[in-house]
N, CA and C atoms as a LAMMPS dump frame, in Angstrom:
ITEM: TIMESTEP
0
ITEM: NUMBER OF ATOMS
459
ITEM: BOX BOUNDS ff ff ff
-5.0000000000000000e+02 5.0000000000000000e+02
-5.0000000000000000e+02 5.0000000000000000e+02
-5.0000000000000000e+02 5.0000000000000000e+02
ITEM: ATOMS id mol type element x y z
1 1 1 N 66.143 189.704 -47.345
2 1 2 C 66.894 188.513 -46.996
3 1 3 C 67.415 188.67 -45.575
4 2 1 N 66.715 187.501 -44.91
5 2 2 C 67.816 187.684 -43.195
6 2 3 C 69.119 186.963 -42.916
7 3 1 N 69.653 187.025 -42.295
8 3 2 C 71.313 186.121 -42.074
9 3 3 C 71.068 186.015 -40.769
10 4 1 N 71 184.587 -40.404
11 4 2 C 71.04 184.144 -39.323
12 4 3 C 72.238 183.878 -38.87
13 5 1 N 72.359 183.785 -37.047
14 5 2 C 73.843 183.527 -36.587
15 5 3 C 74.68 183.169 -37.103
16 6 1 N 74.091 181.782 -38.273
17 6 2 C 75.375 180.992 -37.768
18 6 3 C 75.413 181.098 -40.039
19 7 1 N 75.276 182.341 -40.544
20 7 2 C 75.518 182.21 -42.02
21 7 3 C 76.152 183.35 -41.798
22 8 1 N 76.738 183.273 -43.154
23 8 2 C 78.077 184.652 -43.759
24 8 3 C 77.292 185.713 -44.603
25 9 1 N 77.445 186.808 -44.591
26 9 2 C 77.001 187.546 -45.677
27 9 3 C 78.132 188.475 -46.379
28 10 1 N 79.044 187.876 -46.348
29 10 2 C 80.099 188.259 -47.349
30 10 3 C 79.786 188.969 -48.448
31 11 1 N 79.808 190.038 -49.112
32 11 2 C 79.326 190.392 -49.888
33 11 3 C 80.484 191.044 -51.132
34 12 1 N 81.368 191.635 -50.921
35 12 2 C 82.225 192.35 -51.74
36 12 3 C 81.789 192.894 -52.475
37 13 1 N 80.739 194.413 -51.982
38 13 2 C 80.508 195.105 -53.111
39 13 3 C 81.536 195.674 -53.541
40 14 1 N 81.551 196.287 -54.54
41 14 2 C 82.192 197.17 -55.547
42 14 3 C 81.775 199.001 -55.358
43 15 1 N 82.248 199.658 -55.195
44 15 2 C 81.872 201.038 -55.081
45 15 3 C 80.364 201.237 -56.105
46 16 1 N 81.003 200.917 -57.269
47 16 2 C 79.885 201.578 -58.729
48 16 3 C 78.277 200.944 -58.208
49 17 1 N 78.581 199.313 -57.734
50 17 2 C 77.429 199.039 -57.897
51 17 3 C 76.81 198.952 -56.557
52 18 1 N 77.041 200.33 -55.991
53 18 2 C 76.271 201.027 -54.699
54 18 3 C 75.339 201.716 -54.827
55 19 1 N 74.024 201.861 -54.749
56 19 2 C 73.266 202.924 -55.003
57 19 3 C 72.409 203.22 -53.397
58 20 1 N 72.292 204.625 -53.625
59 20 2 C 71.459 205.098 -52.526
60 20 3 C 69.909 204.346 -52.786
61 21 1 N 69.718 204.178 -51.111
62 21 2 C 68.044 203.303 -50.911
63 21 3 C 68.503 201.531 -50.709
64 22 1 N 69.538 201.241 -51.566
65 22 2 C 70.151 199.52 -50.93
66 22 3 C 69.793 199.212 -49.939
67 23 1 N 69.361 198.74 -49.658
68 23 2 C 69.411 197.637 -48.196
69 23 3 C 70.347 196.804 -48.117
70 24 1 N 70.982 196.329 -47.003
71 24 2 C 72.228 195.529 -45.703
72 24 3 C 70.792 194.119 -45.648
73 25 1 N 71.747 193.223 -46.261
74 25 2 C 70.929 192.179 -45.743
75 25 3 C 70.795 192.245 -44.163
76 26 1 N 69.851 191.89 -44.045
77 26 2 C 69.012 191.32 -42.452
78 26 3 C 69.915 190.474 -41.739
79 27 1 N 70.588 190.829 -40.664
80 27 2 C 71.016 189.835 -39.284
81 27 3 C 69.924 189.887 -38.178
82 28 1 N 69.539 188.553 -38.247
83 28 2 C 68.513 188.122 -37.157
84 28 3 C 69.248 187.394 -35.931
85 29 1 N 69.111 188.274 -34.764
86 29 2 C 69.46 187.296 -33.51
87 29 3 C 68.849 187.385 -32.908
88 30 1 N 69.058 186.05 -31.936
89 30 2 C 68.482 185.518 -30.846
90 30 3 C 68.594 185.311 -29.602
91 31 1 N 69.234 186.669 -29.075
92 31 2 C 69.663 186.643 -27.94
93 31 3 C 68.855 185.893 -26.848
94 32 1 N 69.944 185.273 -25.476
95 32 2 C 69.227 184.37 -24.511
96 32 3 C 70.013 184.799 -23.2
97 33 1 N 70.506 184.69 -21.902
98 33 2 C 71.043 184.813 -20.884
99 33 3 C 71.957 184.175 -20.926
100 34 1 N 71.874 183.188 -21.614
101 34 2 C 73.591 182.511 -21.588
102 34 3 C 74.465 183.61 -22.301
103 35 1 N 73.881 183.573 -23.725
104 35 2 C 74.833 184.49 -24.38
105 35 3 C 75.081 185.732 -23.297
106 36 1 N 74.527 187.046 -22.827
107 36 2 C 74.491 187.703 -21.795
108 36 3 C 76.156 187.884 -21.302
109 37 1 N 75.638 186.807 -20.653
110 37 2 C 77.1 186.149 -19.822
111 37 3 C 78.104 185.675 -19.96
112 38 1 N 77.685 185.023 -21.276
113 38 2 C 79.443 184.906 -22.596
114 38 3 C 79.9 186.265 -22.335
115 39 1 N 79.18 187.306 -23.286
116 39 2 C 79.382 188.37 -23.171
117 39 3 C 80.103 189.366 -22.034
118 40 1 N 79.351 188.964 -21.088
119 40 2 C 79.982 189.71 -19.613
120 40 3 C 81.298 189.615 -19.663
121 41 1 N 81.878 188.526 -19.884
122 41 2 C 83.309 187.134 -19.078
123 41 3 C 84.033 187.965 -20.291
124 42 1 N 83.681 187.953 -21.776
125 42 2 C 84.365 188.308 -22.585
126 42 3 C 84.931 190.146 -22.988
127 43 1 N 83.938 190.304 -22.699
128 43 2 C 84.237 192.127 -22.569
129 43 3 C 84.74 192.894 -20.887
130 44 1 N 84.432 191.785 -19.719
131 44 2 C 84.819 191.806 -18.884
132 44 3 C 83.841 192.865 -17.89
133 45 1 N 82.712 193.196 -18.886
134 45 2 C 81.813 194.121 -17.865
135 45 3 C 80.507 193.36 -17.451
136 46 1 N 81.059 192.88 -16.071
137 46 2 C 79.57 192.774 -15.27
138 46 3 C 79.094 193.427 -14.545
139 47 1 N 78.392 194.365 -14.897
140 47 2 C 77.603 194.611 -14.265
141 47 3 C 76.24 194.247 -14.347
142 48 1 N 76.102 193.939 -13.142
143 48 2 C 75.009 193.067 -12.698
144 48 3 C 73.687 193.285 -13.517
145 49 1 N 73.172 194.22 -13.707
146 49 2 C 71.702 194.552 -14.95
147 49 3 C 71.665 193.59 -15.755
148 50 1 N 73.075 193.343 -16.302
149 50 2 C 72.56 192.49 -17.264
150 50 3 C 72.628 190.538 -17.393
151 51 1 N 73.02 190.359 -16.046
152 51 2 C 72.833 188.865 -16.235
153 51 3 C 72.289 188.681 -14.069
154 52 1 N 71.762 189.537 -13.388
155 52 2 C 70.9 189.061 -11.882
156 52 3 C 69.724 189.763 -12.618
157 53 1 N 69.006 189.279 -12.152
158 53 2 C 67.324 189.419 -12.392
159 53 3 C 67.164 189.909 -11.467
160 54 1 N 67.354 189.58 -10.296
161 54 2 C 66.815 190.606 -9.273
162 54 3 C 67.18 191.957 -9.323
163 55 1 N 68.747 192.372 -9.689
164 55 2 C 69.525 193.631 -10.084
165 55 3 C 68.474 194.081 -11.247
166 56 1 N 68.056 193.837 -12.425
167 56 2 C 67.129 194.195 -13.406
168 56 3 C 65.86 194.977 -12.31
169 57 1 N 65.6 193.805 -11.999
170 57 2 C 63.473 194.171 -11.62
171 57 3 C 64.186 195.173 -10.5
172 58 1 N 64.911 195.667 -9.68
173 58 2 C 65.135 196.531 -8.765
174 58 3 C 65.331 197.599 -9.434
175 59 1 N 65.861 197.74 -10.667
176 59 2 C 65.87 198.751 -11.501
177 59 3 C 64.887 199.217 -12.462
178 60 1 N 63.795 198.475 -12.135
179 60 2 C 62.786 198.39 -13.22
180 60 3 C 62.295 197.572 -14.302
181 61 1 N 63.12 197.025 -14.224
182 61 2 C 63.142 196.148 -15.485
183 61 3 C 62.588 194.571 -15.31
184 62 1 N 61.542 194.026 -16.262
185 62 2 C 61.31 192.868 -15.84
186 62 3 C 62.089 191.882 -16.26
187 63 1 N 63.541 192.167 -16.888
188 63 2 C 64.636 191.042 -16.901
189 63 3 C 65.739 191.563 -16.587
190 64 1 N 66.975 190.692 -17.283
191 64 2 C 67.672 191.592 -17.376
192 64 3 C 67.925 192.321 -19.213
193 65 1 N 68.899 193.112 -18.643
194 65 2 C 68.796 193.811 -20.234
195 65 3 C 70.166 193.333 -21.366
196 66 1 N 70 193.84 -22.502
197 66 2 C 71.23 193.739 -23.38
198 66 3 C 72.283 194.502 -23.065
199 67 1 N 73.343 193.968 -23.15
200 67 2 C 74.827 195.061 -23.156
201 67 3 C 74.354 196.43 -24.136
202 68 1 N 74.728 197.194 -24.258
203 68 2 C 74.492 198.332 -25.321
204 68 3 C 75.972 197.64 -26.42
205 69 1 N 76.906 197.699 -25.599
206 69 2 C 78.587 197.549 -26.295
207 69 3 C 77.858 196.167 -27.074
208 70 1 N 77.245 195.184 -26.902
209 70 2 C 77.297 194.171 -27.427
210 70 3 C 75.919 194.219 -28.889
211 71 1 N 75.076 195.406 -28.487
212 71 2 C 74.417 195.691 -29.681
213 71 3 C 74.91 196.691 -30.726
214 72 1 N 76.011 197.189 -30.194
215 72 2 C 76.949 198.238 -31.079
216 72 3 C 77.899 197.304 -32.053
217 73 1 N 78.441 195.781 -30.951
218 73 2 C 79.281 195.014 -31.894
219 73 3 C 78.154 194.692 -33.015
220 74 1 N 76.603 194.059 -32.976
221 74 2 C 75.985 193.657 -33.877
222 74 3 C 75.626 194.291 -34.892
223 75 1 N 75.288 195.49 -35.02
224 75 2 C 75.536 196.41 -35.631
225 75 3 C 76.631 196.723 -36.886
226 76 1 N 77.813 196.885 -35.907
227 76 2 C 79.085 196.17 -36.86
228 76 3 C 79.075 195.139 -37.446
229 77 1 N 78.947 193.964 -36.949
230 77 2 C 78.871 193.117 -37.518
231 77 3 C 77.756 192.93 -38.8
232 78 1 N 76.971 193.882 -39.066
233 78 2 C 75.967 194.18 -40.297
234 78 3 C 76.77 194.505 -40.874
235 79 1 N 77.293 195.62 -40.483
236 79 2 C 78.288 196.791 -41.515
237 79 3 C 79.482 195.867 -42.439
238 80 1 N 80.438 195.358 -41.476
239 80 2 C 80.891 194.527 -41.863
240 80 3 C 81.018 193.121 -42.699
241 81 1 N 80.072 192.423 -42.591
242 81 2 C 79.435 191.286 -43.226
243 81 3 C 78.852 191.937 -44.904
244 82 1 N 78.303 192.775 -44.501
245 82 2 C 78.021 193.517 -45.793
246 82 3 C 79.361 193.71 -47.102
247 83 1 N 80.437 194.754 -46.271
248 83 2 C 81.467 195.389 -47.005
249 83 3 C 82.338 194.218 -47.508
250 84 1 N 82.399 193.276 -46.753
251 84 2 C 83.413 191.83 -47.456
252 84 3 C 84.877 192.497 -47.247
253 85 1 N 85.576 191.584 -47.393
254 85 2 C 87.021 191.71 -47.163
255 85 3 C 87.282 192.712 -47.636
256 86 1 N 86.693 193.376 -48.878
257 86 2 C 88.044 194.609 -49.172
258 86 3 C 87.34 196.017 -48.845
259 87 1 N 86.468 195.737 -48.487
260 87 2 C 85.349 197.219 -47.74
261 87 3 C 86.516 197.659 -46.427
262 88 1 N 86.319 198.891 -46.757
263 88 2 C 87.112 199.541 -44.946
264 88 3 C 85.831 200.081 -44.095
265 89 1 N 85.551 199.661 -42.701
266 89 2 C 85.023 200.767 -41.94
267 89 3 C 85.647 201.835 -41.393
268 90 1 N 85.011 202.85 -41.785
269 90 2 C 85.852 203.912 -41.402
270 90 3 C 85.105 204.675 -39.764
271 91 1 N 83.895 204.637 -39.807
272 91 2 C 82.931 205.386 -38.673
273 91 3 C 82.293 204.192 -38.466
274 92 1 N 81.926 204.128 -37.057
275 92 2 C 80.197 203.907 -36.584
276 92 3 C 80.071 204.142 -35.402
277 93 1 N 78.976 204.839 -35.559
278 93 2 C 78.626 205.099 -34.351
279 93 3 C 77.061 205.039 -34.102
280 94 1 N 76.976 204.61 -32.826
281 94 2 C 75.481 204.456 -32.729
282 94 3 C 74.832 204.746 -31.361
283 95 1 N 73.663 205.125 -31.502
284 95 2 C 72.72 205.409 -30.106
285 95 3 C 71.703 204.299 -29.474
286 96 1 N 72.135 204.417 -27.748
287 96 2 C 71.193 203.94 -27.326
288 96 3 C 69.785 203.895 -26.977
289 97 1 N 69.006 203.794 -27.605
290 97 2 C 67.465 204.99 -26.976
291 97 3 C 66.312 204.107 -26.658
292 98 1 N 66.715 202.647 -26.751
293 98 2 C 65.5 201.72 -25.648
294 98 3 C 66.134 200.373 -25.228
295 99 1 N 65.85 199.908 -24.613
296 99 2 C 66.287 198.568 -23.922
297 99 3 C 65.847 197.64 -24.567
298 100 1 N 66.808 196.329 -24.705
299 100 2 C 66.511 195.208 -25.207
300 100 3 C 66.202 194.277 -24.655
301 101 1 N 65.608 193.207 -24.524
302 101 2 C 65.72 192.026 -23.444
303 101 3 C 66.612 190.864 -24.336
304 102 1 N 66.615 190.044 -23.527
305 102 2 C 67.049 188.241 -24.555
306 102 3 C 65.665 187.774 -23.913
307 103 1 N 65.925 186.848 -25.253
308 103 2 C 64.53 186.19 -25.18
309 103 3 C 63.704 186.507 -26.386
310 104 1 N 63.906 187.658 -26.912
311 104 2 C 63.175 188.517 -27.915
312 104 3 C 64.096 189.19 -29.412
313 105 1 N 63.863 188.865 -30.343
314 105 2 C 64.178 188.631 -31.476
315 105 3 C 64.559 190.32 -31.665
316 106 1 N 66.088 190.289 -32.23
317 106 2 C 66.277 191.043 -32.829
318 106 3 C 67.107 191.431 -33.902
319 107 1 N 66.974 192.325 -34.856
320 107 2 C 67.253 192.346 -36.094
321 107 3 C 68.013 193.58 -37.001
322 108 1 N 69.271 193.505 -37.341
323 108 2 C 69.868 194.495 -37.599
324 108 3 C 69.713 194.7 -38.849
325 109 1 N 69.59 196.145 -39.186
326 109 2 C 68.9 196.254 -40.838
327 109 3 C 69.86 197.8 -40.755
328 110 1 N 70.059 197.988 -42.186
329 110 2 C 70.702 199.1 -42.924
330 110 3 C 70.608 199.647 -44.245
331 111 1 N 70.37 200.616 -44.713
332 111 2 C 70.386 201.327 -45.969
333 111 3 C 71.406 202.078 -46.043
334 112 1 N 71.518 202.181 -47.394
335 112 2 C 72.292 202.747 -48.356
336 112 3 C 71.835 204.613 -48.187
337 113 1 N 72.834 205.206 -47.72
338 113 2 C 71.983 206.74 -47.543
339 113 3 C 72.805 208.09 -48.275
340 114 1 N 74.488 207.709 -49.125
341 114 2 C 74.956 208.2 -49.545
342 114 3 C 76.003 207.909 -50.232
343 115 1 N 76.576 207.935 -51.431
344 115 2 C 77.688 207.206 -52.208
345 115 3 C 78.036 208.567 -52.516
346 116 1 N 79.959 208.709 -52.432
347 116 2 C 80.182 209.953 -53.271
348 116 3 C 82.133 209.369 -53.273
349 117 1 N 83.126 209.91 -54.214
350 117 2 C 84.037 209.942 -54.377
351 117 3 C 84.931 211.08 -54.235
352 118 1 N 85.796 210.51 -52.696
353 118 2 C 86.843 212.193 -51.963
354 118 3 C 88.177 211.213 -52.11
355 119 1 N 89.063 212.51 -52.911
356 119 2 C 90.106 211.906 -53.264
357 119 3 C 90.544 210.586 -53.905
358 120 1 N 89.656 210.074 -54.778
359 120 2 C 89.871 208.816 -55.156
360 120 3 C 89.335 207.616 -54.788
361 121 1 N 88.761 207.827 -53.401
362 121 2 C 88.09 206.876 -52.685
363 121 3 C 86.228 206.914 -52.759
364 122 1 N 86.112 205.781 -52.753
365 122 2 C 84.892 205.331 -52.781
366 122 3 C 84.339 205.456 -51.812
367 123 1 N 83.495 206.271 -51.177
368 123 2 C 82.622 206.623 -49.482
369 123 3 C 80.941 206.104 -49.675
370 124 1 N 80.759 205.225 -48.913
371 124 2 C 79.69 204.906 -48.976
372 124 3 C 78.755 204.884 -47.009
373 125 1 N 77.849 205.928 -47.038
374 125 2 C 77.4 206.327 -46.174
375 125 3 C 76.222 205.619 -45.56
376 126 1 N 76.002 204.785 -44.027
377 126 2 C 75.005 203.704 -44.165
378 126 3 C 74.077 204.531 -42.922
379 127 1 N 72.746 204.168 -43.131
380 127 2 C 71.903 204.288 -41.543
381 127 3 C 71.627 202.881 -41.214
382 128 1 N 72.013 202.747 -40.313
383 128 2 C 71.46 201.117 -39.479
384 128 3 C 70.928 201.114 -38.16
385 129 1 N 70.595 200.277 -38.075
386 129 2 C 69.576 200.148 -36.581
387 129 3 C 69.349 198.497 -36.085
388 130 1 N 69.312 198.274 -35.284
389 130 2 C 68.599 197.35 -34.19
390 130 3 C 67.17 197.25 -34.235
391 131 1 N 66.465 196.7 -35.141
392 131 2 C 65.237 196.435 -34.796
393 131 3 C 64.605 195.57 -33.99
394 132 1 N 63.529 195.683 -32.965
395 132 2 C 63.202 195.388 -32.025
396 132 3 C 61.408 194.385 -32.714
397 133 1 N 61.33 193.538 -32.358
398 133 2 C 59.686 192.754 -32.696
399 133 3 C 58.744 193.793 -33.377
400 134 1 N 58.571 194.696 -32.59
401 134 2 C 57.612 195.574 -32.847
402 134 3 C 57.846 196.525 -34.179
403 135 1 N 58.502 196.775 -34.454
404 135 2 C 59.537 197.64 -35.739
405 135 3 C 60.1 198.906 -34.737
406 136 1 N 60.179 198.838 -33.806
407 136 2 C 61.078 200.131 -32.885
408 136 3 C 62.616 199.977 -33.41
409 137 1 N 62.941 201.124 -33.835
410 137 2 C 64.444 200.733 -33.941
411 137 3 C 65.494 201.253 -32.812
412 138 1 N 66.067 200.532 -31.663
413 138 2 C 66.275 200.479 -30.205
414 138 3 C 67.703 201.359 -30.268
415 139 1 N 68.323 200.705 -31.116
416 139 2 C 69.554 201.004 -31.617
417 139 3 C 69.796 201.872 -32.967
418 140 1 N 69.684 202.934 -32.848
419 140 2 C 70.097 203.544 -34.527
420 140 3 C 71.518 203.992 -34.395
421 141 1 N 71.975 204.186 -35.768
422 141 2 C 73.282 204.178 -36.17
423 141 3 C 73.5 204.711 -36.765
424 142 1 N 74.496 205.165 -37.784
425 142 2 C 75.428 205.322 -38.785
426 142 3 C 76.331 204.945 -39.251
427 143 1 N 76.955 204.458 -40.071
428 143 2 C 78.298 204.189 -40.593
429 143 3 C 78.647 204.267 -41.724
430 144 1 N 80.448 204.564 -42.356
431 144 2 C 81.184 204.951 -43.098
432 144 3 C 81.843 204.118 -43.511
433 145 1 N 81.799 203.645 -44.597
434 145 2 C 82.486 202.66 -45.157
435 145 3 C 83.12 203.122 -46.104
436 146 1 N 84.545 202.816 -46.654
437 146 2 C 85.131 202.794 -48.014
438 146 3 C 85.014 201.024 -48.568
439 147 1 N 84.475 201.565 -50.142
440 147 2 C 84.551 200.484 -50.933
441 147 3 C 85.804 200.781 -52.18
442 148 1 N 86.638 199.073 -52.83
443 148 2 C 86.818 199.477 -53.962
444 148 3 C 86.15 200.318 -55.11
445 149 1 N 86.547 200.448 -56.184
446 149 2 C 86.462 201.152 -57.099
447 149 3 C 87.019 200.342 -58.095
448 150 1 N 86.218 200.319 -59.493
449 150 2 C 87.148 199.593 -60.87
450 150 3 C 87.66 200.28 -61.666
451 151 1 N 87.414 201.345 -61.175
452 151 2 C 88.248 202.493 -62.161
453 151 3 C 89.374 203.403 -60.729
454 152 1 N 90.686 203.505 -61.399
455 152 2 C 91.348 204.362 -60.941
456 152 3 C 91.011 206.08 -61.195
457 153 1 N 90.395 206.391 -59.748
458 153 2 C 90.663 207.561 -60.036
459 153 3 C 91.255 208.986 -59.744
């Protein structure tokens, strides 16, 4: 299942009914140069790579590129959309290891890679990534989530 921009994936799992191998529904975006530049104004970093074209192709690049910070928020925003209001993030962290353009479809995906109970709490351990057209995953990740639990324990 994908979740496009403009849908919710609210989910409120429950700790129990977590199992390792789950899949994070699909966020599909569509990044473009406008967005880019929302982006810039809003996080307050322009630097130029990512919204002059000429700054890009002088650097190599035949556009310009994605924020990294702004594929780290999307990312989150998987993690999150997933856990629903009463999920905590506790970690994420993620690597940069290829360039993105706008213009070109990309898609945040996550599994289920560890469930276990420390101190009472529900830990549920995710791998996620940035997938790129091709299936490259540009962006890989990790993250730590606490979920409820229906049993006190």
């Amino acid at each position: 299942m994908a979740i496009t921009n403009s849908e919710t994936a609210m989910s409120n799992p429950m700790f129990e009914d977590v199992n390792v191998g789950d899949a994070l529904p699909e966020i599909v975006k569509h990044p473009d140069t406008r967005q880019l530049v929302m982006y810039a104004g809003a996080s307050q970093d322009f630097v130029a790579i990512h919204y002059d074209q000429n700054v890009a192709q002088e650097a190599g690049h035949p556009k310009v590129i994605i924020h990294g910070a702004l594929k780290s928020a999307w990312l989150g925003e998987l993690v999150t959309s997933w856990m629903g209001d009463e999920g905590r993030l506790l970690e994420l962290d993620v690597s940069y290891r290829a360039i993105d353009f706008p213009d070109a479809v990309a898609t945040c995906v996550g599994k289920v890679t560890d469930t276990r109970i420390v101190d009472g709490v529900g830990l549920v351990e995710l791998e996620i990534g940035l997938r790129q057209e091709d299936g490259t995953i540009s962006t890989p990740g990790r993250a730590l989530v606490s979920l409820p639990t229906r049993e006190i324990i």
